[in-house]
C-alpha positions as CSV (number, residue, x, y, z in Angstrom):
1,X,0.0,0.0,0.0
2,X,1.8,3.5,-0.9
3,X,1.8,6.3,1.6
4,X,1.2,9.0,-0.3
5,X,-2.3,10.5,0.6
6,X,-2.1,12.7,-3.1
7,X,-1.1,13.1,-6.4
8,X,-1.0,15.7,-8.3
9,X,-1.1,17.2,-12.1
10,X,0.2,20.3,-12.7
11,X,1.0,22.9,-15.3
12,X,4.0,25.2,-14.9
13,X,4.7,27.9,-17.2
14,X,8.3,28.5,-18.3
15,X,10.3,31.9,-18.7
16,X,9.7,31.5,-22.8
17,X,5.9,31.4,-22.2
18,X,5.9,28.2,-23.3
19,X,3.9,25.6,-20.5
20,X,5.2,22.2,-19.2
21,X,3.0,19.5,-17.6
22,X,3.8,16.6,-15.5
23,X,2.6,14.9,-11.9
24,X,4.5,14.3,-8.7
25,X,3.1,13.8,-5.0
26,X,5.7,16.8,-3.2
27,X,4.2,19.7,-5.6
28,X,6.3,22.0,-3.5
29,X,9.8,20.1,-4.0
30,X,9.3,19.5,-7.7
31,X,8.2,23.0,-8.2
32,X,11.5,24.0,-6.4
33,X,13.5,20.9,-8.9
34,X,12.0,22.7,-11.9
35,X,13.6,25.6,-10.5
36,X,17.0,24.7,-10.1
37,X,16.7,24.4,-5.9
38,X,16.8,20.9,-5.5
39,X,18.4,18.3,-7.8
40,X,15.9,16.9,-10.4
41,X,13.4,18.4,-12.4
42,X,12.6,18.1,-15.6
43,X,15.0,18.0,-19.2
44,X,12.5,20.3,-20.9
45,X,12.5,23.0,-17.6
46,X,15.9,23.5,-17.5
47,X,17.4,27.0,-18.7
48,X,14.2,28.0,-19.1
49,X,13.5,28.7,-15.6
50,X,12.0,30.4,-13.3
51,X,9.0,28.1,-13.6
52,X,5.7,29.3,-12.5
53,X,3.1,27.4,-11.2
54,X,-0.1,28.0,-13.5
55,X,-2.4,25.6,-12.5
56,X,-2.8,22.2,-10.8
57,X,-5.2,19.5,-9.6
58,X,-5.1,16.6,-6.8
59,X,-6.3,13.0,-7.1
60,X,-6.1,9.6,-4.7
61,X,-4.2,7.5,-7.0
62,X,-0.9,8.1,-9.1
63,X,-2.7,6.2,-12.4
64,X,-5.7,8.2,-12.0
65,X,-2.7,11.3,-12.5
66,X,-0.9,9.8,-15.0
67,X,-4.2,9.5,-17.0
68,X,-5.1,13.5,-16.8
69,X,-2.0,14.1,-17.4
70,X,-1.7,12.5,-20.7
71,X,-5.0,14.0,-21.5
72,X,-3.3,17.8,-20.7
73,X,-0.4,17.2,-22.7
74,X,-2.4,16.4,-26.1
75,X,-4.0,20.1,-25.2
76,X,-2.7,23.1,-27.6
77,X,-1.4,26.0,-25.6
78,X,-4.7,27.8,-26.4
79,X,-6.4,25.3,-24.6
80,X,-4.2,25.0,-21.6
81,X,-4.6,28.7,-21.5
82,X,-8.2,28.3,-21.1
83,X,-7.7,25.0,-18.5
84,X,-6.1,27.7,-16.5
């Protein structure tokens, strides 16, 4: 049984304007990863930092995140605008 009580999806926007998506159950640390504070984060993210957090949502189970996620990413940047 996992520990983690959520997960979530999130969108961040970069410094280019240009938004990233992905899910992670510490939105704080990976927020901070994406933003060169803590080791990690993401290939796409880096150098085109500082990321902003633009929007995100929480569910129970990682595969129920891993499903909306995919969904966002298939999303033009007009509609992620209007997601949020």
């Amino acid at each position: 049984m996992s520990s983690h009580s959520a997960y979530y999806v999130y969108i961040v926007e970069c410094s280019d304007g240009t938004y990233y998506t992905g899910q992670t159950d510490n939105l704080d640390l990976r927020i901070k990863e994406h933003n060169g504070e803590s080791k990690g984060g993401a290939k796409y993210t880096r150098g085109k930092g500082p990321v902003i957090l633009k929007h995100y949502e929480k569910y129970s189970t990682r595969s129920e995140a891993l499903k909306r996620e995919a969904e966002i990413k298939k999303l033009t940047h007009q509609e992620k605008e209007k997601l949020i």
